[in-house]
C-alpha positions in Angstrom: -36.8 30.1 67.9 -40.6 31.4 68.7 -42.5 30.2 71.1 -44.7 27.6 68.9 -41.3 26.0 67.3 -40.1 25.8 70.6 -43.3 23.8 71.6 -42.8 21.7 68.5 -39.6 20.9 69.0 -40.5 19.7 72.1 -43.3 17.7 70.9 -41.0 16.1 68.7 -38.7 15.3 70.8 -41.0 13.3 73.9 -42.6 11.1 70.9 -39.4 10.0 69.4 -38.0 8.9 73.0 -41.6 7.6 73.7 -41.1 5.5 70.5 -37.3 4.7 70.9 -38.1 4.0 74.8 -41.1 1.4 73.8 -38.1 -0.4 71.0 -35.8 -0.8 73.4 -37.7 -2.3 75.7 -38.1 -5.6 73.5 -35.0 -5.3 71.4 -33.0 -8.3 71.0 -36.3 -10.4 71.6 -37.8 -12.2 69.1 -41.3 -11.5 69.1 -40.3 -7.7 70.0 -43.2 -5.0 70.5 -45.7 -8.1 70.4 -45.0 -8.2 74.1 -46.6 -5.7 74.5 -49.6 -6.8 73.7 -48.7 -10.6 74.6 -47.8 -9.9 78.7 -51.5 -8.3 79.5 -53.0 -11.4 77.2 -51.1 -13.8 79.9 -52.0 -11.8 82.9 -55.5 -11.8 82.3 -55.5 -15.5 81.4 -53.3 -16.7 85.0 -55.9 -14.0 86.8 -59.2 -15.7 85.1 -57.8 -19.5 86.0 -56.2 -18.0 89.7 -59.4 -16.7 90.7 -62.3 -18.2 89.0 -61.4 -22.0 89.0 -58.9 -22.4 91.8 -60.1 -19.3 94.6 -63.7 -19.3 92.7 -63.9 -15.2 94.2 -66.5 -12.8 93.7 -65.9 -9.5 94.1 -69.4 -9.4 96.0 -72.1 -11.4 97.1 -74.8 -10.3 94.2 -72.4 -11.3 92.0 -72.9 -14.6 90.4 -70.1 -14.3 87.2 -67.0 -15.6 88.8 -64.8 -14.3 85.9 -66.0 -10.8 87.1 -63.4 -11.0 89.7 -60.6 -11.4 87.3 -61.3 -8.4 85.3 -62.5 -6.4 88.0 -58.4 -6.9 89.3 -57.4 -6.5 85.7 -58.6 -3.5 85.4 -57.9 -2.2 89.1 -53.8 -3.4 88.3 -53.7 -1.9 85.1 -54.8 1.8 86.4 -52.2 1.5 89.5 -49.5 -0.1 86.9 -49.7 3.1 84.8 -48.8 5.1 88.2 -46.3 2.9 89.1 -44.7 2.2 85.8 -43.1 5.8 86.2 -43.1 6.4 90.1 -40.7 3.0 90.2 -38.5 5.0 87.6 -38.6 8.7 88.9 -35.7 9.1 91.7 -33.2 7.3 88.4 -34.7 8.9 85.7 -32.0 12.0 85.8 -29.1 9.5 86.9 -29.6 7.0 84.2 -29.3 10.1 81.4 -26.2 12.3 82.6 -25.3 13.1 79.3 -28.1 14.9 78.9 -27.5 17.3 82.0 -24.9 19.1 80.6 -26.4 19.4 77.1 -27.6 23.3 77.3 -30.1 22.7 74.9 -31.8 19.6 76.3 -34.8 20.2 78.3 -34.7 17.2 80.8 -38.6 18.7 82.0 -39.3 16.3 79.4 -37.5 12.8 80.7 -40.8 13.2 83.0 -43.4 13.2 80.5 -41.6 10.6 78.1 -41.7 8.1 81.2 -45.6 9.0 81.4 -46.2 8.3 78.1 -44.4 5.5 77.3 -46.4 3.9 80.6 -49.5 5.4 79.3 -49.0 3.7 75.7 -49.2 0.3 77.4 -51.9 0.6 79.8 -54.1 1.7 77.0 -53.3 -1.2 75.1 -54.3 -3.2 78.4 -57.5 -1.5 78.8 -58.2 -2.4 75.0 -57.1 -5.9 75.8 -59.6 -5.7 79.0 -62.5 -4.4 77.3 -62.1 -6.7 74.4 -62.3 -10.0 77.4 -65.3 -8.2 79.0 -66.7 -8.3 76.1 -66.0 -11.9 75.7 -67.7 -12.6 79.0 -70.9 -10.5 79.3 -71.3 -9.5 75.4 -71.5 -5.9 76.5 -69.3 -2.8 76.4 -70.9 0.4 77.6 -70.4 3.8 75.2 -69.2 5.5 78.3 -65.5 3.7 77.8 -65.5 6.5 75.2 -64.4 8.9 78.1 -61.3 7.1 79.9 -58.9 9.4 78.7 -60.8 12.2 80.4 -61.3 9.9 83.8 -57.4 9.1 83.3 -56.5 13.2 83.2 -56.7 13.4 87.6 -54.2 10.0 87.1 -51.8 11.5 84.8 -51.3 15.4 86.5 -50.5 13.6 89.7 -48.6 11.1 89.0 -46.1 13.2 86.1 -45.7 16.1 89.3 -44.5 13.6 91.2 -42.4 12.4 88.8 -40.8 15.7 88.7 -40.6 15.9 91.9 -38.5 12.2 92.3 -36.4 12.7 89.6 -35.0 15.8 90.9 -35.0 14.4 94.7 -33.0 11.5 93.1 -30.3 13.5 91.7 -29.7 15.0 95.6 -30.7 12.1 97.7 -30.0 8.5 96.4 -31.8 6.8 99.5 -35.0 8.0 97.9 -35.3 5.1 95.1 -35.3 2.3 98.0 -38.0 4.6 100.0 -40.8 5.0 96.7 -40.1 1.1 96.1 -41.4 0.1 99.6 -44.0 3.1 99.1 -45.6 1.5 95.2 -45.6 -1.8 97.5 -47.5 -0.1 100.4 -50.0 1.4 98.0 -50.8 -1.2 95.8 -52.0 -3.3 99.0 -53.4 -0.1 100.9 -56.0 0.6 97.1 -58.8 -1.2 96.7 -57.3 -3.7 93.8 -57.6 -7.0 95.7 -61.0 -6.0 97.5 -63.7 -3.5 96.9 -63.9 -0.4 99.2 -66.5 -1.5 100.8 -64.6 -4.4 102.1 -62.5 -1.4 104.4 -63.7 -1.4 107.5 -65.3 2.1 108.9 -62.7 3.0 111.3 -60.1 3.1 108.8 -61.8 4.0 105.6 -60.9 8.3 106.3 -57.1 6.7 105.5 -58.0 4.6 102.5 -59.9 8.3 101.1 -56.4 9.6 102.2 -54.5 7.8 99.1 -55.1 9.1 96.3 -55.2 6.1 94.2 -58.0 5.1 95.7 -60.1 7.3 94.2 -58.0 6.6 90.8 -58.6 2.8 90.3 -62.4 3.4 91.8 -63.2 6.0 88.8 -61.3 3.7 85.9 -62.9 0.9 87.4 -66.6 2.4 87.3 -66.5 3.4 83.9 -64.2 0.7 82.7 -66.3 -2.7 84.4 -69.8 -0.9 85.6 -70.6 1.5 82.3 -70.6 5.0 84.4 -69.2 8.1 84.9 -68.0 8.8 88.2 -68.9 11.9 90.4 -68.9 14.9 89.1 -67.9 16.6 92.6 -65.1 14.3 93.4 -64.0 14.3 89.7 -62.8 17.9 89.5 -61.5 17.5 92.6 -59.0 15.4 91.8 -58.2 17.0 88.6 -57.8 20.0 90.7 -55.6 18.3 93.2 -53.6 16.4 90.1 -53.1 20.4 88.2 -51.9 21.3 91.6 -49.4 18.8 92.2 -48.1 18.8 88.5 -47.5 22.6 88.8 -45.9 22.3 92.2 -43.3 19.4 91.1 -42.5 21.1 87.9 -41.8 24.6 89.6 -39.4 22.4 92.4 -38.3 20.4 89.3 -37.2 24.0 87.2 -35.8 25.4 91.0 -33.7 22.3 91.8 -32.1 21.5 87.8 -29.5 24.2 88.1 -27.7 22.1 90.7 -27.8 18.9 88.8 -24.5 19.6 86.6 -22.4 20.2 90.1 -23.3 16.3 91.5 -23.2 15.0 88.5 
């Protein structure tokens, strides 16, 4: 098999576990793969009622929309969800398939990327769901929504290197699921979801620049909420930083595999 069937092969396999993965997670229910679309419906109605009618918050003094402030935490959730979506799965992902890790043929690099996409398949259908309530709201939806899958790149890098990097940690060191579990929970309330950065005070803002999902939820939320495109600078930076850490997880993830069969 050449090099391009191999790829192919490949290919084929991630979107029909992407697909079986998305099934699964509704069978048995009656309104199936509706949910998907149904759960991000409900959030952003029990976010719009939470916050505009009962806390009545603004996500800042100019603003005078108090629905603002349920879409602006949509939108911040939605772009963290899609990191923790497959961070919460990593350390399991290779326990929860043994029957692959003796299959010669199966590449498990890909039980990564098929947890990536299937979390990437719903957030988009929540950012459509997001935009199409903003535009509800303020009537307007700036062209520059065009370009969240290239804002969404930096997001995607990191968070599948990681993934390679749990899922082979997992196999050796069971202890690690309970650890990222505390960890999503830290991070969620350490990114600026609830509150704007701003909000941070000075003496601790160098830690909040620290997390890299900061800088994540900012960018989606700019182009996403505002209508622009996020600097140019700090964008490539974290692509950079994402390329990096995908290389480095999938080179420990290739390294550490061959010892998988012997726990297993």
């Amino acid at each position: 098999m050449d090099l391009q069937k191999l790829k192919d092969f490949h290919l084929n396999i991630i979107l029909q576990f992407i697909k079986r993965e998305l099934i699964t997670k509704y069978k048995g229910s009656y309104l199936g793969f509706l949910w998907t679309f149904i759960t991000p419906i409900l959030m952003i109605t029990v976010y719009t009622f939470v916050f505009s009618e009962i806390f009545q918050a603004k996500w800042s003094s100019a603003s005078q929309n108090k629905l603002e402030f349920a879409i602006i935490l949509f939108c911040g959730l939605t772009t963290f969800n899609l990191f923790s979506e497959v961070i919460s799965r990593s350390p399991s992902l290779i326990l929860n398939n043994t029957n692959y890790v003796k299959k010669v043929v199966f590449p498990l690099e890909i039980l990564p990327l098929v947890a990536v996409g299937t979390a990437l398949v719903n957030s988009l259908i929540s950012f459509v769901l997001l935009l199409l309530f903003k535009l509800l709201i303020t009537s307007v939806i700036s062209w520059s929504v065009i370009l969240l899958p290239i804002i969404l790149l930096p997001l995607l890098f990191f968070t599948l290197g990681l993934s390679w990097f749990l899922s082979s940690l997992g196999v050796y060191f069971r202890d690690i699921n309970y650890i990222v579990g505390i960890g999503i929970q830290a991070l969620m309330l350490l990114s600026p979801i609830f509150y704007p950065a701003n909000a941070i005070p000075e003496q601790y803002r160098f830690l909040y620049n620290l997390n890299p999902i900061t800088s994540y939820v900012e960018d989606t939320r700019n182009l996403l909420i505002w209508g622009y495109f996020p600097n140019l600078f700090g964008f490539f930076y974290h692509l950079i930083f994402g390329i990096f850490v995908c290389l480095v997880g999938y080179l420990w993830f290739r390294k550490t595999k061959r010892g998988f069969a012997d726990i297993l």
